[in-house]
Every structure is written in C-alpha cells, then in structure tokens.
DRENDO-1510 file (C-alpha; in Angstrom, 1 decimal, always signed):
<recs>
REC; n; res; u; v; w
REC; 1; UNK; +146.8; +25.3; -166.7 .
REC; 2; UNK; +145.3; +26.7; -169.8 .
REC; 3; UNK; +145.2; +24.7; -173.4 .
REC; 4; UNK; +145.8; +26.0; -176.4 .
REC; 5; UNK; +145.6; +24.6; -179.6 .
REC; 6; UNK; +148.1; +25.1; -182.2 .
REC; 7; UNK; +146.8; +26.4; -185.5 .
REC; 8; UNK; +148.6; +26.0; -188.9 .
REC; 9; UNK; +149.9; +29.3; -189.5 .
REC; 10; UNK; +151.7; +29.0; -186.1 .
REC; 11; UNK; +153.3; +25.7; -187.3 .
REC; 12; UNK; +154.0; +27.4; -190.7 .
REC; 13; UNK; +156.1; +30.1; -189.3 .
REC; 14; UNK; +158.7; +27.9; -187.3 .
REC; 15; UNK; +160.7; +26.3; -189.7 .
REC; 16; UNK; +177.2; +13.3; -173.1 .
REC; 17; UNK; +180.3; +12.6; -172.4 .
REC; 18; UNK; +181.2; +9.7; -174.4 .
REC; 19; UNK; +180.5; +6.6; -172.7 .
REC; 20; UNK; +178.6; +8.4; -169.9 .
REC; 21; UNK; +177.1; +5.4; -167.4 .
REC; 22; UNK; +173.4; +6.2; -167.7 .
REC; 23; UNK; +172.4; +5.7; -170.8 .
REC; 24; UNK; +173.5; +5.8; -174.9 .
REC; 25; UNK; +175.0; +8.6; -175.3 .
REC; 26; UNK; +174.9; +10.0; -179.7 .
REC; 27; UNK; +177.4; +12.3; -179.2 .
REC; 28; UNK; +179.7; +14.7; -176.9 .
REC; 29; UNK; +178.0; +18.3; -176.4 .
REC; 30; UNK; +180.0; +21.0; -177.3 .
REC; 31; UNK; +179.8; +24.9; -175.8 .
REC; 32; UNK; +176.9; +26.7; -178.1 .
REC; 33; UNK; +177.3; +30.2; -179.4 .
REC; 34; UNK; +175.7; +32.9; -176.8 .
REC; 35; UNK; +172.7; +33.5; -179.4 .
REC; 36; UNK; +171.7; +30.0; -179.7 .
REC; 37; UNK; +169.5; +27.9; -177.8 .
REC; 38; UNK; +170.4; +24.1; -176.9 .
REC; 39; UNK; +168.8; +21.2; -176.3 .
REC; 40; UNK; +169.0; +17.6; -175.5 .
REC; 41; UNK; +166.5; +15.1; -176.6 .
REC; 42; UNK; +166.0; +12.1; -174.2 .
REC; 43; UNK; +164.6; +8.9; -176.0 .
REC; 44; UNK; +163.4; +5.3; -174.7 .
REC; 45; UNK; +165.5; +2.6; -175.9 .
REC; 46; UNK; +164.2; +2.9; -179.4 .
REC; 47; UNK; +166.3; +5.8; -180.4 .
REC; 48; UNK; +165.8; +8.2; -183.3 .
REC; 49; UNK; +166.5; +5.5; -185.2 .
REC; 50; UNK; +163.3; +3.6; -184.8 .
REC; 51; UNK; +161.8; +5.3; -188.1 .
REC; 52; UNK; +158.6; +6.5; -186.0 .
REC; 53; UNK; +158.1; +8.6; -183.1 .
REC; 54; UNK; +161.4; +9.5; -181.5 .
REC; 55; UNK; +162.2; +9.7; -185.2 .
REC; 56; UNK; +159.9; +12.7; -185.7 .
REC; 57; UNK; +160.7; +14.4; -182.7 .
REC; 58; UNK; +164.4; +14.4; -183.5 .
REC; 59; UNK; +163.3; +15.6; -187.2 .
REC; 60; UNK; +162.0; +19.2; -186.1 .
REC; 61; UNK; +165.1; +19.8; -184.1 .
REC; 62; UNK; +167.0; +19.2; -187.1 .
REC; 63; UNK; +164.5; +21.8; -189.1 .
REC; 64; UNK; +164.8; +24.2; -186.3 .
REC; 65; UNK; +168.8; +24.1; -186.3 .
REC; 66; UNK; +168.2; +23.9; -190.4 .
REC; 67; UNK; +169.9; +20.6; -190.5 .
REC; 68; UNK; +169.1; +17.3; -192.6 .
REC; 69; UNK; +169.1; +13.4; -191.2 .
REC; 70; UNK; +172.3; +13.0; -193.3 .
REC; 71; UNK; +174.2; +16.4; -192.3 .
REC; 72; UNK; +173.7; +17.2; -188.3 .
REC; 73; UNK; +176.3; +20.4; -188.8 .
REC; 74; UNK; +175.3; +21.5; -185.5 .
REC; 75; UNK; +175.2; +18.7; -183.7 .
REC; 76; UNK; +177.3; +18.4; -180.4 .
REC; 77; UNK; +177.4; +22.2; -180.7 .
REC; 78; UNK; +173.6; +23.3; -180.3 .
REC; 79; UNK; +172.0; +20.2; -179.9 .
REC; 80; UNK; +172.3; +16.1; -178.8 .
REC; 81; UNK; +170.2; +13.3; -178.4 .
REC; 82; UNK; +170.9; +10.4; -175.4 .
REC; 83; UNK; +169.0; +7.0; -175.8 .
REC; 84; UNK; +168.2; +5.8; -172.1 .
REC; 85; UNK; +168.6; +2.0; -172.6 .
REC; 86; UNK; +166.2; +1.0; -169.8 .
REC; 87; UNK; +163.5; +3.1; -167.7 .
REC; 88; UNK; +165.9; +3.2; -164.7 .
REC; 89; UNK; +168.1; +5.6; -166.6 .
REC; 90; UNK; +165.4; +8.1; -167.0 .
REC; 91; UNK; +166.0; +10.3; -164.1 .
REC; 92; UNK; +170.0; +9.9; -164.5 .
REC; 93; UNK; +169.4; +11.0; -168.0 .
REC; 94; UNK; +167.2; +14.0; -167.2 .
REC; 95; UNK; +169.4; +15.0; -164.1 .
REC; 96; UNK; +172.6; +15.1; -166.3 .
REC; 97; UNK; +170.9; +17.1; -169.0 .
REC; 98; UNK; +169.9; +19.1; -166.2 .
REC; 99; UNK; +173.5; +19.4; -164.7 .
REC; 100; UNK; +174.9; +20.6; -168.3 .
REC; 101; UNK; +172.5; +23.8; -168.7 .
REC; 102; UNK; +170.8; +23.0; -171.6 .
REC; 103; UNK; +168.1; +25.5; -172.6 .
REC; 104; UNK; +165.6; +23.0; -173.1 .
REC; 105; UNK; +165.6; +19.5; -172.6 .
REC; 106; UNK; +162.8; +17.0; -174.4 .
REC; 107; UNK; +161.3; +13.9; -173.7 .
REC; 108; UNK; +159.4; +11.7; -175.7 .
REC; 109; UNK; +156.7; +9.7; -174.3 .
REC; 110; UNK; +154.4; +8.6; -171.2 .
REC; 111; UNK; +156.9; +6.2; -169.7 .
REC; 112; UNK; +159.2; +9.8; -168.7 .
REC; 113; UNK; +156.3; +11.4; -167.0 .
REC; 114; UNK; +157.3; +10.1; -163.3 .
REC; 115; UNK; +161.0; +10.5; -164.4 .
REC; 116; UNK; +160.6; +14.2; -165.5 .
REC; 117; UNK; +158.1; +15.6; -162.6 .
REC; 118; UNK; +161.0; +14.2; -160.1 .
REC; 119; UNK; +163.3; +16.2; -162.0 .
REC; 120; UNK; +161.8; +18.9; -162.7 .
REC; 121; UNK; +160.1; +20.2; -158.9 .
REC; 122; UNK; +163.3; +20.0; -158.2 .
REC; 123; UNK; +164.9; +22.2; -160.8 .
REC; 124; UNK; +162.7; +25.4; -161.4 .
REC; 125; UNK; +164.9; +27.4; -163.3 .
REC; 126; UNK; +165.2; +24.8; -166.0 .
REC; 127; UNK; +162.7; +24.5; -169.1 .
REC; 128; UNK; +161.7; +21.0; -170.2 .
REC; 129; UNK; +159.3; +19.6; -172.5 .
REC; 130; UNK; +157.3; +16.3; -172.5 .
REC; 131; UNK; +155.6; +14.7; -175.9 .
REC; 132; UNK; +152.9; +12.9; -175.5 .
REC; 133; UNK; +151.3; +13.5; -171.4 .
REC; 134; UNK; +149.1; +16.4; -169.9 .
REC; 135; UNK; +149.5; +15.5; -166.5 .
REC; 136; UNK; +153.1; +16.6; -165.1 .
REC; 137; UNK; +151.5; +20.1; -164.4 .
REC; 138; UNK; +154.4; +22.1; -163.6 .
REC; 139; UNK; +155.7; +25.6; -164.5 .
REC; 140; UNK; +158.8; +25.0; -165.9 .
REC; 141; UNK; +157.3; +21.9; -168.2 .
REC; 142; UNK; +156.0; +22.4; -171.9 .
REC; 143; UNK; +153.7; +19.8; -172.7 .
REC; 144; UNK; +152.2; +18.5; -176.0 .
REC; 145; UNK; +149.4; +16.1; -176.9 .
REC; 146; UNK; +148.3; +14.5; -179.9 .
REC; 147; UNK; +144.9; +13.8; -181.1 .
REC; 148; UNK; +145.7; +10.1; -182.2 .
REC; 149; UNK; +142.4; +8.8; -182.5 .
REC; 150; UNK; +142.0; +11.4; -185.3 .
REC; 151; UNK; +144.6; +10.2; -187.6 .
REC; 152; UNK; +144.2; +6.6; -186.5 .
REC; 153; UNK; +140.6; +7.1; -187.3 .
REC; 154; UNK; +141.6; +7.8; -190.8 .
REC; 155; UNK; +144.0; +5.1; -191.7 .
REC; 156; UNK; +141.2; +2.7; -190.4 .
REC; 157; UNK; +138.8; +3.7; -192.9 .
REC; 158; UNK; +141.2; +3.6; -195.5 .
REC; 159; UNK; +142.3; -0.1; -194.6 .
REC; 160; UNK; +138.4; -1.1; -194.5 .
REC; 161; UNK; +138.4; +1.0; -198.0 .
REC; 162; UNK; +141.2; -0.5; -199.5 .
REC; 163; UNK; +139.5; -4.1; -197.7 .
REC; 164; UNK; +136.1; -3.4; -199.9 .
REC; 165; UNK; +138.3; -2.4; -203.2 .
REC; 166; UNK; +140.1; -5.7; -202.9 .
REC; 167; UNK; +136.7; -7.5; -202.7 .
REC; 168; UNK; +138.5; -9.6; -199.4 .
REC; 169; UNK; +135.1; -11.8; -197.7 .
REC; 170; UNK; +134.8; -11.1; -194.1 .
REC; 171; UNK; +138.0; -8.8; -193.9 .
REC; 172; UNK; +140.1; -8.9; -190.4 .
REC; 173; UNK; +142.0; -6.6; -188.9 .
REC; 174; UNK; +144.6; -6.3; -186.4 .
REC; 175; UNK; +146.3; -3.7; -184.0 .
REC; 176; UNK; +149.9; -4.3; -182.4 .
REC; 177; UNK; +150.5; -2.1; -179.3 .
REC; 178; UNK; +153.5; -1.0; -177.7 .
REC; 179; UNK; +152.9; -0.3; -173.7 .
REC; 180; UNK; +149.5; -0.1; -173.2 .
REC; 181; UNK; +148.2; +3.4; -171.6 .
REC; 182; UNK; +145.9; +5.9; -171.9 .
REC; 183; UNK; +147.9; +7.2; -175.4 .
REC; 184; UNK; +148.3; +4.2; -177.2 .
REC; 185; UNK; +144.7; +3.7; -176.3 .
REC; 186; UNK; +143.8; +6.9; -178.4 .
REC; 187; UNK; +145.5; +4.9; -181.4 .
REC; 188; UNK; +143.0; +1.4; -181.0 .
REC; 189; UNK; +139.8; +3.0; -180.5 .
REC; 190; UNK; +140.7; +5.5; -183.0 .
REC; 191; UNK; +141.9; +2.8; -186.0 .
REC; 192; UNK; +138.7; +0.7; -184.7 .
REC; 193; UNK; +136.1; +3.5; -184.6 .
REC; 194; UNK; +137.6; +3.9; -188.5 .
REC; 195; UNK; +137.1; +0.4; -189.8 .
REC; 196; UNK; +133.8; +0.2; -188.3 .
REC; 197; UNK; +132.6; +3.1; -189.8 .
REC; 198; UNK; +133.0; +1.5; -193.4 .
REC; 199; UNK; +132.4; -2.0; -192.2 .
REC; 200; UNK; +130.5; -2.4; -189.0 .
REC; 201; UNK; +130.4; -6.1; -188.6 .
REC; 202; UNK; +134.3; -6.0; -189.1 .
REC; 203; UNK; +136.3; -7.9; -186.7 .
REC; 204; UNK; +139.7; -6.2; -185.2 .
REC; 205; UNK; +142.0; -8.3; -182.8 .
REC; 206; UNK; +144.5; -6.7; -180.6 .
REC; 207; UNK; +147.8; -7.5; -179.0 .
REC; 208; UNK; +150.6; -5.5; -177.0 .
REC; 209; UNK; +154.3; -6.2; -177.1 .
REC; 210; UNK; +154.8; -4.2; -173.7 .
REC; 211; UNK; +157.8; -2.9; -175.0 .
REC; 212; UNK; +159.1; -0.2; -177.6 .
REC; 213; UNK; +162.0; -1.9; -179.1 .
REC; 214; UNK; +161.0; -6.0; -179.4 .
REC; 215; UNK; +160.2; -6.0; -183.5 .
REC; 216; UNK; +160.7; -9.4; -183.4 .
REC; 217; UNK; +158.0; -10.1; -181.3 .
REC; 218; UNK; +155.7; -8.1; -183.1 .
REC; 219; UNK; +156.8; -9.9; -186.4 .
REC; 220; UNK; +156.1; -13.2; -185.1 .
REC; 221; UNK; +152.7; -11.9; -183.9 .
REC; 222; UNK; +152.3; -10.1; -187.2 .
REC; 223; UNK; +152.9; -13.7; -188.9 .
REC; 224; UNK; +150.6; -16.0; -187.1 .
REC; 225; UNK; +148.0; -13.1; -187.8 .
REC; 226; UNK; +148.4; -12.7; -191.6 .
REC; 227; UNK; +148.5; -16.8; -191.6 .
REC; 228; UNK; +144.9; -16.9; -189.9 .
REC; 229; UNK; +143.9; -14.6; -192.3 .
REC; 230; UNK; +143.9; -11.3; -190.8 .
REC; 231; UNK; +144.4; -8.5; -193.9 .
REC; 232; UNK; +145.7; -5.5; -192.4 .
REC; 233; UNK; +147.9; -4.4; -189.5 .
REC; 234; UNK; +147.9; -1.4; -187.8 .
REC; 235; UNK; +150.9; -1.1; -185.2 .
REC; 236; UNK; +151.2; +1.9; -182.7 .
REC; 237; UNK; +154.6; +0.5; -180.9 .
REC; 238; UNK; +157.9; +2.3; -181.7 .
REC; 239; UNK; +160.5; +0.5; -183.1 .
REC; 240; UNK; +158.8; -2.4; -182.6 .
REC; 241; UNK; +156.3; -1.4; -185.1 .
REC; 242; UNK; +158.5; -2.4; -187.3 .
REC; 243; UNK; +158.6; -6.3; -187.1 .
REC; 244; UNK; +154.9; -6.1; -188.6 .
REC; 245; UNK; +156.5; -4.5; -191.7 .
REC; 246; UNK; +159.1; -6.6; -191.9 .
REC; 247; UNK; +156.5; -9.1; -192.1 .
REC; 248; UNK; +154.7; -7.9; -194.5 .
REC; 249; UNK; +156.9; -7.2; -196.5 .
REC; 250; UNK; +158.0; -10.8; -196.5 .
REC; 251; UNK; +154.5; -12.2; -197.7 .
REC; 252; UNK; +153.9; -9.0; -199.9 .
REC; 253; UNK; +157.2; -10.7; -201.8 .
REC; 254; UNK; +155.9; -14.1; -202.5 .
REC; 255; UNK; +152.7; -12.3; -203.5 .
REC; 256; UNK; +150.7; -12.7; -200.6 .
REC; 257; UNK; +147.5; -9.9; -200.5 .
REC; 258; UNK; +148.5; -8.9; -196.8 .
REC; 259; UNK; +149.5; -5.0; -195.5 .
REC; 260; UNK; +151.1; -3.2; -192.9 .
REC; 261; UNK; +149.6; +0.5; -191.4 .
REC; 262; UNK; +152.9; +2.4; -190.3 .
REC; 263; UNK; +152.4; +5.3; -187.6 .
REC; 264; UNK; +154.2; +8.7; -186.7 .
REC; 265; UNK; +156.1; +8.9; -189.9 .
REC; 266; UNK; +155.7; +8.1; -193.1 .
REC; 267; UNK; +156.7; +4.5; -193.2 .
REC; 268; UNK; +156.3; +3.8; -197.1 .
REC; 269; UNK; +160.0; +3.8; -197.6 .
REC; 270; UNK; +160.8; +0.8; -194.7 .
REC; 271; UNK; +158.0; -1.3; -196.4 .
REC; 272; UNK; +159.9; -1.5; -199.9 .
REC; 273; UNK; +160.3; -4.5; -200.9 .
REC; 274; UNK; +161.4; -4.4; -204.4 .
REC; 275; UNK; +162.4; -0.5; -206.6 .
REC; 276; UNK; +158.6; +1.1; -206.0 .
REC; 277; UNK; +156.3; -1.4; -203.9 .
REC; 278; UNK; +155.7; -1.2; -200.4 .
REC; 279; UNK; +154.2; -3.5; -197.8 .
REC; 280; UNK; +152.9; -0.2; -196.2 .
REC; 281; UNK; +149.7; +0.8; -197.5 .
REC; 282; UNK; +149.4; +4.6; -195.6 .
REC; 283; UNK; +151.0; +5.8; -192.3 .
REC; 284; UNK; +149.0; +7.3; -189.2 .
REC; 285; UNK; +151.4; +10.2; -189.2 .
REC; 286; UNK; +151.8; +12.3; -186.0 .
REC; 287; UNK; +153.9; +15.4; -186.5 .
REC; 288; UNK; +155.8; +15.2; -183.8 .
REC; 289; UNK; +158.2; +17.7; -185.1 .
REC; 290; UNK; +155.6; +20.3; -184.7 .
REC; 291; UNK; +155.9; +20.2; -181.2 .
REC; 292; UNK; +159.6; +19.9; -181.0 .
REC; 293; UNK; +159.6; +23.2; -183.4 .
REC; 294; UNK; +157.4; +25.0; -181.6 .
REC; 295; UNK; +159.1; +24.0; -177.7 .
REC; 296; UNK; +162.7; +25.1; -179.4 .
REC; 297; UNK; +160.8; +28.9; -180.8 .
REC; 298; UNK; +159.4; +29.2; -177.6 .
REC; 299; UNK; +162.8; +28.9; -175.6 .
REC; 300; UNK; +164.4; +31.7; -178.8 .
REC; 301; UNK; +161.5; +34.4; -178.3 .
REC; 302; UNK; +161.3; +34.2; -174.4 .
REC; 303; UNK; +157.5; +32.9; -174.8 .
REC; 304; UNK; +157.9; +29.6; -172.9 .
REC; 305; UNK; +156.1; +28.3; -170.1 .
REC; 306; UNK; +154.3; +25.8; -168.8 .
REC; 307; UNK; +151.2; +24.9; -171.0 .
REC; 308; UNK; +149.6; +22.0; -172.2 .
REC; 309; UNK; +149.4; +22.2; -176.3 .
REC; 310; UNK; +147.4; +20.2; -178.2 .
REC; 311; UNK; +147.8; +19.0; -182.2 .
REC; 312; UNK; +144.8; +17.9; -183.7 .
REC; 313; UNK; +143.4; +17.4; -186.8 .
REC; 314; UNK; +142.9; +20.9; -187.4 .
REC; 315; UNK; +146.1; +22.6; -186.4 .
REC; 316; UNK; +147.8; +19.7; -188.9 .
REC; 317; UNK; +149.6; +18.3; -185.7 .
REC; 318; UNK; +148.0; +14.7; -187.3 .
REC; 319; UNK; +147.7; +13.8; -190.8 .
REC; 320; UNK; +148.0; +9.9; -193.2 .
REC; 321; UNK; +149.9; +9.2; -195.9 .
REC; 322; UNK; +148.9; +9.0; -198.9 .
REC; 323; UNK; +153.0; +8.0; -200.6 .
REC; 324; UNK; +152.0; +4.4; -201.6 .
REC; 325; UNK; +150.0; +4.3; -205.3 .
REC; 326; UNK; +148.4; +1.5; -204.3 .
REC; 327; UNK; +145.8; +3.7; -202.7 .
REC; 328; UNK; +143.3; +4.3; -205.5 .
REC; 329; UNK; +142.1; +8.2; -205.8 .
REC; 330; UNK; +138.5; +7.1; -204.7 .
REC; 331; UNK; +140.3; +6.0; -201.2 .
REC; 332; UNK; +141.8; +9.1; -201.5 .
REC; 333; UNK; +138.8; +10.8; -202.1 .
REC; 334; UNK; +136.6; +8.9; -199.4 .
REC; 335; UNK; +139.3; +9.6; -196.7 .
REC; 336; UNK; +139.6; +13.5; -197.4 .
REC; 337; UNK; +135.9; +14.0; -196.9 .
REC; 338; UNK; +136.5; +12.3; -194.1 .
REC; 339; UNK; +139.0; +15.1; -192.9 .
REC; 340; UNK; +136.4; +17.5; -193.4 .
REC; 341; UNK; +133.6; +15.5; -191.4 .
REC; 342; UNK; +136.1; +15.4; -188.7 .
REC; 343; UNK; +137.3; +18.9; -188.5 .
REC; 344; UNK; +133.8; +20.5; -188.9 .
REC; 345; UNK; +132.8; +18.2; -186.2 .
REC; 346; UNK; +130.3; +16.2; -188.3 .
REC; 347; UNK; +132.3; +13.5; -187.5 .
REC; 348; UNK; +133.2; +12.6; -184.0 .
REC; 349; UNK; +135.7; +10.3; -182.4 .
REC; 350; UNK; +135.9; +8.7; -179.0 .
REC; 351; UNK; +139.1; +9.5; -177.5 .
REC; 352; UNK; +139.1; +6.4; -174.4 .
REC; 353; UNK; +138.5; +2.7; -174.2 .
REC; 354; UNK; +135.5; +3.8; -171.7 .
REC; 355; UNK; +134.2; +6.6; -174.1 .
REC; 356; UNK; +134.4; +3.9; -177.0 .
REC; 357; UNK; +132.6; +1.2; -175.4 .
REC; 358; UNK; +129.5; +3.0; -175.1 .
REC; 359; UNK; +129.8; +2.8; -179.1 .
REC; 360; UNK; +126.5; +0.3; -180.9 .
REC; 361; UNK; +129.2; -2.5; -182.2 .
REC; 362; UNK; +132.4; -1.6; -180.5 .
REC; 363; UNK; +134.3; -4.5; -179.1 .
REC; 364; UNK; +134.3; -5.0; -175.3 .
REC; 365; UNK; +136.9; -7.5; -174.8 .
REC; 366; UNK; +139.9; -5.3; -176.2 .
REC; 367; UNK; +143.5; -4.8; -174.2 .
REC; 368; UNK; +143.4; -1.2; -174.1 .
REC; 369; UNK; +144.0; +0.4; -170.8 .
REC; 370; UNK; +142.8; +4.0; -170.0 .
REC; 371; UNK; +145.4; +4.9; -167.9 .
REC; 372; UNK; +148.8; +4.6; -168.0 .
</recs>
C-alpha cells in the first residue's frame, strides 16, 4: 500500500433512525440530492461534542458541505454523525451505515480498527475511512495518520519555555492519557522529547484514564498533581481531557500559577475562566478536518482508494496554538524555529516508546504502550 503525504496546497484547495438500538443516534438521515456525496461519521462515546478530536473531524465535514457548528443546513440530508455508546456497538454502527448506502462512512480512532476491517472485507463496494490507524490494509478503506509526536513535541517546549519564563525551581510536568496504544504513545514521547529539550533534568509523570469520556477522573488526577506541585498538564484523552481543564481552571481562579496543554483543537476558549484568561496555555492541535476534507473530495472527484495518508508537520496536518496572550513573543519566537528545525529535519523526533528509550535522559518507567 503506497503512502503519500499530503502537502498544503492540496489541503488549501478543499474547502439513524431516531432511537436506533445500537448506538446515539444525532439525527434521522434524509435522501441526498443525486450530485451530492453522503457520509456518516461514527464516534466513540465522546461525541463531537468533546471539544477535541471527534470535534475536528466533524468540523471539516461541516466545511466540506459549507456549514458552521451553529447552522448544520445539510444535516440529515447529506451528512450525519452516530455516537456508539460503548465499543460493542461499533460493528452494529458501521454495518447500519453500511446498510443505508452512504458514500463514505468515517471513523475516528484506533479502538474502530477491528470493528471496521470486519465490516469492511465484507462489503467491497463500500468506501470507508479510518482516522488515526495504518493497519486495516484494505481496498475499499482510506486511512489517515497523524504525526503527533510533532505537534506534541512543540507544545512541550513551549510548557518548559513558558516553565523558565515563570522562573518555577525544579518545574514538573505531567501527561494524562486516554487508552493507551501505539497513537497516544506518539503524543508522550513527543510532549517529553519537547520538555527535555529545553530542560533535560525535567521530571514528567504519566497517568492513563483508559477511557475517552471519564473527565472526572482526569480532574481528580489533574488535582492531586497540581497539589504536589506539578506545573503543567498535557492531556491526549478525548473528552476526558477535559477534566484537567476544568481543573485548572479552578486553581488558575484563586490565583494559583498552574496550566492546562489542550490537544486536537484549540482549547483556549474551554479554559476561560473569567472575559479573556484561560487555564490553557497552547493546544497540540491535530487537523483532523484535513483528513475528513480530503476523504469527502476524494469520494466527489472519483479519486478514492485505499491508501494510507499521512499529516505531518510539513503538509500542516499538525500545528499549536498560539490564542492565549499569555505566551510571550520570545515563546513564540523559540517554538517557530523550532518548526523549521523540525521540518528541515535538523530536528528529529522519536515516534515510539521503544524508539524514545534509546534517548540519553528519557524516562524508562513511563505507561506508554507501543501497540494498541
């Protein structure tokens, strides 16, 4: 199977029943217009809602169809989204989408790999797309990887930056996990490899939550954290990401010098905790919508097939914020070189736990797993 990357001028040029049994359904499909394509967008139990990566993907279908978050004109015509509530309903999910003849139906994540290659060797004729796995390996499957230890990379050495600014003795830093696997993995050793790089006798401590949607898990692990003095939190776990801002929020209110790292999307906006200041100093922000744009133009022109794309770095597939203005412009400044170092390939980034091991200083005794 061949791999392309994406570059940016590519990206620049794309601008169920009601109460079914198997899962959250958003709403009640509708019969498209001949011309159109449709899709259905299959989530974990997070939702689009979880302001992070289901939220992305369901972002560029909206810019595909030329919708907005707050007007959805076409959706339950062209386009529908279904929240599986467990992992059971995965295949029951994908089989109905598959039953109803949409053009293109897209998972997000790992944990629908299994799900979607039962599916899918079953069901040649039908086009389906995968975010985040390179392994399904079938025809009639479009799949797209992230380079997350790129971006995460980045928003660690602007929390060891913005750690040295703050004059903060013997900074800590922490990384909350969703499920562990080989792709959340690619977020740790990333953010790790960053904050070494500006402060190599650092310590990071990591826990994972094992699910996508438990914030409240990851806020009480957030909170014993910030108490033992950890500074900055990096969390690579869905909705449940966003207990650790809730968190900080919470302490950044009663004036305590603590900060969350948000991931997929720009998360400045959930960290607000008065008119203009956020607990969320950047986001590691994975353009998820890039892929779900480019799956969607591939169906429209007839160019789909089964291919592994990847968004890096260079093809603008990963990026960090740079919304909040507490990040000073020398951050700034230090980070973008950075981006340079990385894409020229001064600047390289181990991609697994195994790879990041063999690292002078990298810790040994992390939770990451290489394999999902």
């Amino acid at each position: 199977m061949k791999k392309i990357r994406i570059i940016c001028c590519i990206l620049a040029g794309f601008l169920l029943a009601a109460g079914c049994r198997r899962g959250k359904v958003e709403n009640e499909p509708r019969t498209a217009a001949p011309s159109e394509v449709t899709t259905r967008l299959l989530t974990d139990a997070s939702g689009v809602d979880d302001k992070s990566f289901n939220a992305a993907a369901w972002r560029g279908i909206l810019e595909y169809y030329g919708d907005t978050w707050d007007n959805a004109s076409g959706r339950g015509k062209f386009y529908d989204v279904v929240t599986a509530l467990t992992q059971d309903q995965y295949i029951p999910n994908i089989q109905q989408a598959t039953d109803e003849n949409y053009d293109l139906i897209i998972t997000t994540g790992f944990t629908f790999a299994d799900a979607l290659a039962a599916v899918a060797s079953k069901n040649p004729n039908q086009k389906y797309m995968i975010i985040d796995v390179d392994w399904v390996g079938l025809p009639n499957v479009l799949q797209a990887t992230f380079a997350e230890h790129e971006g995460s990379y980045l928003v660690g050495v602007a929390a060891a930056l913005k750690a040295v600014e703050d004059k903060i003795p013997n900074p800590r830093f922490g990384f909350i996990g969703g499920i562990p696997g080989a792709t959340i993995t690619k977020f740790e050793v990333g953010f790790v490899q960053g904050v070494l790089s500006v402060l190599p006798n650092a310590r990071i401590d990591d826990y994972y939550v094992n699910d996508w949607a438990d914030p409240a898990s990851a806020k009480s692990q957030a909170k014993n954290w910030y108490d033992s003095g950890i500074y900055i939190i990096y969390s690579a776990a869905g909705a449940s990401g966003n207990g650790t801002i809730a968190q900080a929020k919470e302490y950044r209110a009663q004036g305590k010098n603590v900060w969350a790292i948000g991931v997929d999307s720009d998360q400045f906006e959930e960290g607000l905790y008065n008119d203009t200041e956020s607990a969320v100093y950047t986001s590691m922000l994975k353009r998820v919508e890039s892929a779900t744009l480019y799956g969607l133009k591939a169906v429209k022109d007839g160019h789909f097939r089964g291919e592994v794309l990847s968004f890096d770095l260079k093809a603008a597939g990963i990026g960090y914020s740079v919304t909040n203005p507490a990040m000073s412009g020398e951050v700034k400044s230090k980070v973008s070189d950075t981006v340079y170092k990385i894409i020229s390939g001064d600047v390289t980034i181990a991609a697994t736990y195994a790879d990041a091991k063999q690292l002078a200083g990298f810790p040994q005794n992390l939770l990451a797993k290489d394999d999902d």
